[in-house]
C-alpha positions in Angstrom: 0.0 0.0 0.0 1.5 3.4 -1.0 1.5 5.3 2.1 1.9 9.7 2.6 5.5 9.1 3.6 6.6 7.0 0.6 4.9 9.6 -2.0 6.5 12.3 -0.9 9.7 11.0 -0.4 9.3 10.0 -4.6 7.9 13.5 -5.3 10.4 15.2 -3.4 12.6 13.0 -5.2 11.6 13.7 -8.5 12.1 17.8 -8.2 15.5 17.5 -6.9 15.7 15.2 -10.2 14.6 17.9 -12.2 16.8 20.4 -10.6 19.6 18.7 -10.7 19.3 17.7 -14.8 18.3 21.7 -15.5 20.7 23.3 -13.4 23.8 20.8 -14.6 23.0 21.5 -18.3 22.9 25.2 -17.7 26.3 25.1 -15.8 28.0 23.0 -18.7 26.8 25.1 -21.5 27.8 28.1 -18.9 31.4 26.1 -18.9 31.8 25.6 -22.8 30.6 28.9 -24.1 30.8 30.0 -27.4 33.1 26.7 -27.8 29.9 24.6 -28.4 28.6 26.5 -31.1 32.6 26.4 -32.4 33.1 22.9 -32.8 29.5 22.3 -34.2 29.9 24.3 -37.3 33.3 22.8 -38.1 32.7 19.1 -37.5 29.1 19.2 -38.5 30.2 18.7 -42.7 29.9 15.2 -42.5 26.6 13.6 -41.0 28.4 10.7 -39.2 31.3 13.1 -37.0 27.5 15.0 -36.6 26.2 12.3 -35.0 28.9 11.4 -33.1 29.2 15.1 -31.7 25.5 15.2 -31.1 25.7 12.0 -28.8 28.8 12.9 -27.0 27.8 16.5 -26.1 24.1 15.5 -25.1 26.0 12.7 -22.8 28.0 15.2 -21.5 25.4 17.3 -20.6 22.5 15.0 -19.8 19.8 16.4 -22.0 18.8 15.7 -26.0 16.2 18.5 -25.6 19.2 21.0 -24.5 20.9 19.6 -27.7 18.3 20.4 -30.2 17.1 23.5 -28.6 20.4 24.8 -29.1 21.3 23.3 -32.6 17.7 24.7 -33.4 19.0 28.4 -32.3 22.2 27.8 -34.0 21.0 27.0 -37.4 18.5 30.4 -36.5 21.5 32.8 -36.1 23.1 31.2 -39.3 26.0 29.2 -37.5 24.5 25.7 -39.1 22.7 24.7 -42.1 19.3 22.4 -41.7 21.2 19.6 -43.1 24.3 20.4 -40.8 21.8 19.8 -37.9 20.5 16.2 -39.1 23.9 14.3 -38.1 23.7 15.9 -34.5 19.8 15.3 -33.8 20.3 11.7 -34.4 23.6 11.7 -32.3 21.3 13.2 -29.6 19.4 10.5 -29.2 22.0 8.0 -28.3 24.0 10.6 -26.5 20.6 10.4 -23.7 20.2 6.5 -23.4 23.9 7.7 -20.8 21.2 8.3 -17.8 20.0 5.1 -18.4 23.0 2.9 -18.0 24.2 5.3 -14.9 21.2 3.9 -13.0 21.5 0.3 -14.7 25.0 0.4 -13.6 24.3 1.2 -10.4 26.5 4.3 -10.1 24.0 6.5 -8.3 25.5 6.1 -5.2 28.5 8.4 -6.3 26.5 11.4 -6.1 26.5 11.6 -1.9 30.8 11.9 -3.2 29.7 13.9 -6.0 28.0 16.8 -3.9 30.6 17.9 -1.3 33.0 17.6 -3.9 31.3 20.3 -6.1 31.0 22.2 -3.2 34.6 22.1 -1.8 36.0 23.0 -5.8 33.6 25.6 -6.1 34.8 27.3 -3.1 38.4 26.3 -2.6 38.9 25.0 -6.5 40.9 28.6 -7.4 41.5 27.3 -10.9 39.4 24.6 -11.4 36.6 26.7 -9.3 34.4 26.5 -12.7 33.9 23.2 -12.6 32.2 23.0 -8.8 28.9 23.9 -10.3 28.5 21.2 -12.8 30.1 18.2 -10.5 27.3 19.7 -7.8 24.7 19.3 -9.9 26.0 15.9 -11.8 26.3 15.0 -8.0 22.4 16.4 -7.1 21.0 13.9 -10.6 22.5 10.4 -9.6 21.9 11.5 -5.5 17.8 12.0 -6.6 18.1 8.9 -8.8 19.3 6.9 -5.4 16.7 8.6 -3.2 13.5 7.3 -5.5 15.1 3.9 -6.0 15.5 3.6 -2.2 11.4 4.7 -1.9 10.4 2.1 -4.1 12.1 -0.6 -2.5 9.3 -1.3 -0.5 6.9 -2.1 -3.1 8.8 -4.8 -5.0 6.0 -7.2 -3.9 3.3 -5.0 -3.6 0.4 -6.5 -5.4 -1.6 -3.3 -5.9 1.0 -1.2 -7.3 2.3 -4.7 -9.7 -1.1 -4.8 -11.1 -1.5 -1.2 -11.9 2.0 -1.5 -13.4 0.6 -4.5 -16.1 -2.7 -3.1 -16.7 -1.2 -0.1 -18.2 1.8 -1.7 -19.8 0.0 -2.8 -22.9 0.7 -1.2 -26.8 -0.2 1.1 -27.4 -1.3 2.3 -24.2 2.0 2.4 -22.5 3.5 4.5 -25.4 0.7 7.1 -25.1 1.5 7.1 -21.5 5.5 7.8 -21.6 4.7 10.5 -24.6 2.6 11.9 -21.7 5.1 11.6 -19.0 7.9 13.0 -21.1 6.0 15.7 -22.2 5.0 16.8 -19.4 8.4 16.8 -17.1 9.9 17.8 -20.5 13.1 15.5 -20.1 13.0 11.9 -21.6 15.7 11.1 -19.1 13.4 11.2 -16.4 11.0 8.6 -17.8 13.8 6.5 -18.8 15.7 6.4 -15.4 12.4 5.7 -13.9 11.6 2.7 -15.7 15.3 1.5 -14.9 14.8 2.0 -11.8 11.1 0.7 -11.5 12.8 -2.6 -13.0 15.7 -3.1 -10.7 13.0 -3.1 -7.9 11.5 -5.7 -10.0 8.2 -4.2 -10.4 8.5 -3.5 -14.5 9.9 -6.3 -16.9 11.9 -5.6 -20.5 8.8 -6.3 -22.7 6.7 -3.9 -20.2 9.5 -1.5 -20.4 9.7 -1.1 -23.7 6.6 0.9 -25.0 7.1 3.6 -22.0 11.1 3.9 -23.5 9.1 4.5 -27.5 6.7 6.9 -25.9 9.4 9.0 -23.8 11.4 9.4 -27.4 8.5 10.6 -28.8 7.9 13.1 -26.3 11.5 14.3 -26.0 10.8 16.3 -29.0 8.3 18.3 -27.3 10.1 21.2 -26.0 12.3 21.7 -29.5 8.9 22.0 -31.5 7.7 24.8 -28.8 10.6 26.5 -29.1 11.0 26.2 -32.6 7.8 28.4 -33.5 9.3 31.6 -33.1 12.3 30.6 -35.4 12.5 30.6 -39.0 11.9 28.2 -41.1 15.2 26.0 -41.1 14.7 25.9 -37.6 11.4 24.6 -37.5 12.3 22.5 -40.1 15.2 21.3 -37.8 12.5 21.0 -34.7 10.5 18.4 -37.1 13.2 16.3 -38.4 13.7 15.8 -34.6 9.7 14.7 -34.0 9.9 12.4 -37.6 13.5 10.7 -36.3 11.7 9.6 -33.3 8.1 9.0 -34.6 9.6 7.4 -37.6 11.8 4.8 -35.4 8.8 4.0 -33.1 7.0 3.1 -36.4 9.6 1.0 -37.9 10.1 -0.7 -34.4 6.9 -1.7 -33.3 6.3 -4.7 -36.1 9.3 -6.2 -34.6 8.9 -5.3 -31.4 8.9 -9.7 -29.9 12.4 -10.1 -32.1 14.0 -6.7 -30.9 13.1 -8.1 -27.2 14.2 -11.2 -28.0 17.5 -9.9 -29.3 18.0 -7.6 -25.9 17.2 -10.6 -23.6 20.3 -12.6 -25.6 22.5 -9.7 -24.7 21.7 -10.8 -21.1 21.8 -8.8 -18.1 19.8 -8.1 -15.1 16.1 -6.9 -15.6 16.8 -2.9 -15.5 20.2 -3.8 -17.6 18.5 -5.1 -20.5 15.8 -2.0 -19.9 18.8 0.1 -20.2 20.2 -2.0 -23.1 17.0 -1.6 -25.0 16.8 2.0 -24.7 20.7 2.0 -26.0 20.1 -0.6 -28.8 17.2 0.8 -29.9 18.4 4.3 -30.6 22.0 2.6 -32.1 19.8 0.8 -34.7 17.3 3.6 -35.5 20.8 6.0 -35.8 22.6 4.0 -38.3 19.5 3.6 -40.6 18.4 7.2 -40.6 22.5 8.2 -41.2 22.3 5.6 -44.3 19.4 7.7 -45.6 19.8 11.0 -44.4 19.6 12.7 -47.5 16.3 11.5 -48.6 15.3 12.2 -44.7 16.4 16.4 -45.4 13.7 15.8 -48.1 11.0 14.7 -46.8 11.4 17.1 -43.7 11.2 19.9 -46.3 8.1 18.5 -47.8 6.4 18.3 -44.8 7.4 21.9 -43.6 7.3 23.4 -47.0 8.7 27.4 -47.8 11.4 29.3 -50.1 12.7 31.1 -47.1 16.3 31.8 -48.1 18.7 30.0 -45.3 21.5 32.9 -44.3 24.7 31.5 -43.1 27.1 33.0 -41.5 30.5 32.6 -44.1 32.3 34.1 -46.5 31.6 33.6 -50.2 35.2 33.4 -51.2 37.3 33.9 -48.1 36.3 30.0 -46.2 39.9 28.9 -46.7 41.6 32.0 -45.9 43.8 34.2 -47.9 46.3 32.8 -50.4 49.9 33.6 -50.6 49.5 35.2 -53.7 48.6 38.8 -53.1 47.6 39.8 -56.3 44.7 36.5 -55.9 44.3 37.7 -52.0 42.9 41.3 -53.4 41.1 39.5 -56.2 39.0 37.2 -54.0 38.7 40.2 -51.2 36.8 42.3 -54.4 34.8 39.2 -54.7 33.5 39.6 -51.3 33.1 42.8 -51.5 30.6 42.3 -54.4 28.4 39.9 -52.3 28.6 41.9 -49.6 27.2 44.5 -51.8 24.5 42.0 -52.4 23.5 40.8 -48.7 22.9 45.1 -48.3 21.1 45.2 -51.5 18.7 41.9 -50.0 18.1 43.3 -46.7 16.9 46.7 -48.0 14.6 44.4 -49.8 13.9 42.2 -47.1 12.3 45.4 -45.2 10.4 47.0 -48.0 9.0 43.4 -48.7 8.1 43.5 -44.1 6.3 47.1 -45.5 3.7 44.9 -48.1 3.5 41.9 -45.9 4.2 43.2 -42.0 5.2 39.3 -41.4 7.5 39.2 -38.8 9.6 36.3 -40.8 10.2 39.3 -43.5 11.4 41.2 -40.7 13.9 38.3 -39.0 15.2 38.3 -42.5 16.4 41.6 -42.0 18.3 40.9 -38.8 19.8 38.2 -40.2 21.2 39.6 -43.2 22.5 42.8 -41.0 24.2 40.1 -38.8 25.6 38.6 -42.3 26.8 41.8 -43.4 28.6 42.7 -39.9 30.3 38.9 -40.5 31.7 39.6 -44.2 33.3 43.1 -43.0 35.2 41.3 -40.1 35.7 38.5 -42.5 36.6 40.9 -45.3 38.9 43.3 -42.7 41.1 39.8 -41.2 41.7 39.1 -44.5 43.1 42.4 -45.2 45.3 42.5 -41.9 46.5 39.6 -43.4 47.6 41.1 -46.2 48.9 44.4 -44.9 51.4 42.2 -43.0 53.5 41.7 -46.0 55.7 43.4 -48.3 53.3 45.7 -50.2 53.7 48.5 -52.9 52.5 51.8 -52.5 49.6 51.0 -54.7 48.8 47.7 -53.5 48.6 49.8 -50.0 46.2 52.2 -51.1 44.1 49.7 -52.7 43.7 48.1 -49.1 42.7 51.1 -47.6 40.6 51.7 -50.4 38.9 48.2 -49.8 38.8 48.9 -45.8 37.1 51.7 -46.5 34.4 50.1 -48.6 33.6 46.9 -46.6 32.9 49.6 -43.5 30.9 51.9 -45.9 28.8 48.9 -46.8 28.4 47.8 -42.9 27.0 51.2 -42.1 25.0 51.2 -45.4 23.4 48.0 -43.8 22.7 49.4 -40.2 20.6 51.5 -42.0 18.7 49.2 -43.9 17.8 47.8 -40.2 17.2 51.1 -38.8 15.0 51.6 -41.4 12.6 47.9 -40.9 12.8 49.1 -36.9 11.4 52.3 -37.6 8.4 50.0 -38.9 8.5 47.1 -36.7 8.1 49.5 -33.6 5.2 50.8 -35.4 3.9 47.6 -36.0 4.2 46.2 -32.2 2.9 48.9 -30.4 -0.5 49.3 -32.6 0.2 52.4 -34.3 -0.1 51.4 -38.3 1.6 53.3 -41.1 -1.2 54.7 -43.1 -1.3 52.8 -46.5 -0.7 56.4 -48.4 2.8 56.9 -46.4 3.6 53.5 -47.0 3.1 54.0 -50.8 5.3 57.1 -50.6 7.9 55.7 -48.7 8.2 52.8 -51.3 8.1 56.0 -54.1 11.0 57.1 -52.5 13.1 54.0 -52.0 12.2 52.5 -55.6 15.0 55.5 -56.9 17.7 54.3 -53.8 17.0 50.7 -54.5 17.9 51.7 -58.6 20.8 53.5 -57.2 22.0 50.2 -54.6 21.5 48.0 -57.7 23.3 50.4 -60.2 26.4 50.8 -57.8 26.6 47.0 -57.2 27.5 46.5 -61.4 31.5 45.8 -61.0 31.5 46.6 -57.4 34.3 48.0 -56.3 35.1 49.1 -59.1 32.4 51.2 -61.7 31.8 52.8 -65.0 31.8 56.5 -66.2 28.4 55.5 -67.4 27.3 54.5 -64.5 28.5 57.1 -62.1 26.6 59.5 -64.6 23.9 57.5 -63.9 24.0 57.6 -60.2 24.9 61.4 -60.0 21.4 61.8 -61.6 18.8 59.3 -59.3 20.8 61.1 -57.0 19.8 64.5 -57.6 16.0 63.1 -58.1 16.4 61.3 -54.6 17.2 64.4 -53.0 13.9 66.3 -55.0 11.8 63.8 -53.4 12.6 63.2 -50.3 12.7 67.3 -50.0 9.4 67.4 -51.5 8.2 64.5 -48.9 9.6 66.6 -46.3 7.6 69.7 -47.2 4.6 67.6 -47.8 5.0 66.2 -44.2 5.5 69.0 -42.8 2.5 70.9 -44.0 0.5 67.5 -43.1 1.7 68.2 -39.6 0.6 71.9 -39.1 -3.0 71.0 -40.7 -3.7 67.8 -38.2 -0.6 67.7 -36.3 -0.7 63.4 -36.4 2.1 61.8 -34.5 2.5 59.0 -37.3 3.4 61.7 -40.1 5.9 63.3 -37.4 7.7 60.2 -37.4 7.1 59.6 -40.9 10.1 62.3 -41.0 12.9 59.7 -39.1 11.8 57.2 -42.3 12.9 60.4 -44.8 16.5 60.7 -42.7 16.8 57.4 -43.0 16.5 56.8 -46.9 18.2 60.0 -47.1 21.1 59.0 -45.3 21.7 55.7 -47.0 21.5 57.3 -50.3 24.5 59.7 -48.7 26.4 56.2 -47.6 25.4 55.2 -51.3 26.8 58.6 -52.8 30.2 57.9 -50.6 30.2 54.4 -51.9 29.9 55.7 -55.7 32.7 58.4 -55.2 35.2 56.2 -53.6 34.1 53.1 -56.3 35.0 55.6 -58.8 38.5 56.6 -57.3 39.3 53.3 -56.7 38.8 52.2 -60.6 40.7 55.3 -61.5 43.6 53.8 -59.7 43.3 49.9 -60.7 43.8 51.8 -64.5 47.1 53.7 -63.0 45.6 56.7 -64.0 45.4 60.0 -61.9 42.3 60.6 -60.1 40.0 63.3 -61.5 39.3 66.3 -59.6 35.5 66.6 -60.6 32.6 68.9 -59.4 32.5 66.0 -57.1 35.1 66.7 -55.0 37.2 64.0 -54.6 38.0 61.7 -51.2 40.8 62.1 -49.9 43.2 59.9 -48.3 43.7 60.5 -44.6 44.9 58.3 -41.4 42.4 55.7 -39.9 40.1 57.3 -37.2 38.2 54.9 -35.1 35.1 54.6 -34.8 31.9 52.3 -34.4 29.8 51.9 -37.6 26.2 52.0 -35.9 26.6 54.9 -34.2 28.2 57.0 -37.4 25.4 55.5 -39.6 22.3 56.0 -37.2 23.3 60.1 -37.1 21.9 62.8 -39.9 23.8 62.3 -43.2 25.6 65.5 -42.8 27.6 64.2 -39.5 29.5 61.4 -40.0 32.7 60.4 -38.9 34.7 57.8 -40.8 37.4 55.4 -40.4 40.7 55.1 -43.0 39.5 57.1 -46.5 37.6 60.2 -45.8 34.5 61.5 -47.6 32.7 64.4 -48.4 29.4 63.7 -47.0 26.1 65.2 -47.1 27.2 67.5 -50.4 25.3 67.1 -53.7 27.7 66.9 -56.9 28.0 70.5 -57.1 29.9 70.6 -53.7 26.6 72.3 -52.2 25.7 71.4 -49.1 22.0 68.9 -49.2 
């Protein structure tokens, strides 16, 4: 008979279990840092080292769902592809059968050692203080694990509790019921090191064990699907390979479900050995066929979760493997960069004017990630050149470095821009104030001529054309006629109803007009820069040219958020916030 004592002392049990598992993943993830993310994207090329990295890292820290949830997050901000995260989903599910075999094993009993251990390092561990922490808490998950095996003891032949045990132990009852259970205490390892430990007190069997083990895999995938929602779609796409891995194996299981038991019992063991055996066999078998067939698995995932959202990752285009010794192919392959750098600005200019027609925040997400894309190719693009500027250079091969600096930070700040410009929207958006449809039609009216002159600059990028500068010169003359004639408009609009949304209808104006004056810099200093790849002297035009000048320092938000006509900037100078004429705009 289960008495008030008993219950509690498993309750009690269980949250100190749940403690323990949360607060030990948090301090190991605390512990490895950006190392984790580091040594995912590098090994993650090849599905198999994947695996094997998803299975060590969720052994190490004691939770699949911690696994996913971060690989999830990781292929979000652009540090993994969707088929980069298949490999270390399926590791993850082998990585967690570890808690099983712990109990099997009997090695609970080394968390009473485990505790005052973590405690002692964490106070007198000097170096090795970080490591306190996690040892407490690995300590605080086998000490729990102990403490509910001990309860139970006393109703290994309880009659009562044996039949309530068989009655719900039946397919596909008992699945449904550790889906539940998983889902609920949102760790699989709890259900899992329960039934281990329900069977070393001899009150579950292996074939009764088995269901609850294919229900808790299935409800391990709860919490990456929750979490997933808010991500894009790679993410989510990531979130329901993880819920088809483990579905999909339960499926293919359950007609052999008498010869996979079979197969365990020949392995031999105690009863909560081969309970722990099954739960590692099982997820062994169900790895190595979904690695054999992983690329037809990516497929179907994307089937099922269907979208053309663009995946952004964070890398270079040209620059992966570093600069060559060559400089001459060094500068080549940093112009190259340079170009799709030009296009990541060009998209996320895009990406917000498509977030004005659609006001979905997944347009808007775009945004950020293609800002946090163009931030990564000017570091990228500026290592490279520190690179370079460490050898023996020419005079001109020096200026054409600073001339490249200079653009890559241009475009940076040209980007910033692009974002402020979404934000100005999004803010909008969240707190309930809508853009009228008429200034949304005019703000497009005014971009369509600074997305023409974006597009037109981006032709040979960095270098450019007489035509083209012609070109430019004029959309930006016409730019600057409309955005005055949208201020006046405004303005007027103001003093006859005096409506907060056309007051800041002005910060969207600044905006466009200072990235067509980050546009205007980039033209000049395109143009300059092709006059010296030809050797030829650079023109002293109407223009005004840019001169050359020390680096300043400098960060690239806070120069780009100002008003046009007050930037500061870093290595070649420019004349900003002038017309062609030299006039100030």
């Amino acid at each position: 008979m289960i008495t008030w004592e008993i219950l509690f002392a498993v309750f009690s049990s269980l949250i100190l279990f749940f403690y323990g598992i949360e607060n030990f993943s948090r301090e190991i993830l605390a512990v490895a840092r950006g190392t984790f993310a580091t040594i995912l994207s590098k090994v993650t090329e090849r599905p198999l080292l994947g695996a094997l990295l998803g299975a060590a890292i969720t052994a190490l820290i004691q939770s699949s769902a911690a696994t996913t949830i971060i690989t999830a997050n990781l292929i979000n901000t652009g540090t993994l592809s969707f088929i980069q995260s298949l490999g270390i989903i399926i590791g993850s599910n082998v990585g967690r059968t570890v808690t099983a075999q712990l109990v099997a094993f009997k090695m609970t009993g080394f968390g009473q050692i485990l505790i005052p251990a973590g405690f002692l390092i964490g106070i007198f561990g000097r170096r090795y203080r970080f490591l306190g922490k996690p040892l407490f808490y690995f300590g605080l998950v086998l000490f729990s694990l102990n403490l509910i095996s001990t309860a139970l003891v006393p109703f290994q032949s309880d009659p009562a509790l044996i039949g309530l045990i068989t009655r719900y132990s039946a397919l596909p009852l008992a699945v449904l019921i550790g889906f539940l259970v998983t889902t609920v205490v949102q760790s699989s390892a709890v259900t899992t090191g329960l039934a281990v430990i329900l069977a070393q007190q001899e009150l579950l069997t292996l074939p009764q064990a088995i269901p609850f083990l294919l229900g808790a895999n299935i409800g391990s995938t709860t919490p990456t699907l929750i979490a997933s929602m808010r991500m894009n779609l790679h993410s989510r796409r990531a979130a329901v390979a993880h819920f088809v891995f483990n579905l999909g194996g339960v499926l293919l299981i359950l007609p052999f479900i008498g010869p996979f038991t079979g197969i365990v019992m020949a392995i031999g063991g105690a009863e909560a050995q081969m309970v722990a055996n099954a739960h590692l066999t099982f997820n062994l078998i169900m790895a190595a066929v979904f690695l054999l067939f992983i690329g037809q698995f990516g497929k179907i995932v994307e089937r099922l979760v269907p979208g053309d959202e663009p995946e952004i990752l964070m890398r270079t285009r040209y620059l992966e493997d570093g600069v060559p010794d060559d400089t001459h192919l060094g500068f080549e392959l940093i112009q190259k960069e340079l170009g799709h750098a030009h296009e990541v600005t060009l998209n996320l200019f895009r990406a917000v004017t498509a977030y004005l027609s659609t006001s979905r925040e997944a347009d808007y997400q775009m945004a950020e990630r293609l800002k946090n894309l163009n931030s990564h190719l000017d570091e990228r693009i500026e290592r490279a050149l520190r690179t370079i500027s460490a050898r023996q250079l020419s005079d001109e091969e020096a200026t054409e470095m600073v001339f490249l600096v200079r653009m890559s930070n241009e475009l940076e700040r040209l980007g910033y821009l692009g974002v402020d410009f979404g934000e100005f929207f999004h803010r909008a958006a969240q707190n309930g104030n809508g853009i009228p449809a008429d200034l949304v039609q005019k703000t497009k009216a005014v971009y369509r001529i600074l997305d023409e002159n974006i597009v037109g600059l981006g032709h040979l990028f960095p270098g450019i054309e007489d035509k083209t500068v012609a070109e430019l010169r004029a959309r930006d003359v016409e730019l600057q006629r409309a955005i005055n004639r949208h201020y006046r408009e405004q303005l007027a609009s103001l003093r006859g109803r005096g409506n907060i949304v056309d007051s800041r209808y002005l910060e969207v104006l600044s905006i466009i007009e200072a990235a067509n004056a980050k546009v205007r810099d980039l033209r000049k200093l395109a143009e300059q820069y092709s006059y010296q790849k030809k050797s030829r002297p650079v023109p002293i035009s109407g223009d005004g040219p840019l001169a050359l000048r020390s680096p300043e320092t400098g960060s690239g938000r806070e120069e780009a958020a100002g008003h046009p006509t007050g930037y500061r900037t870093s290595g070649i100078g420019a004349q900003e916030g002038r017309d062609d004429h030299g006039r100030g705009l």
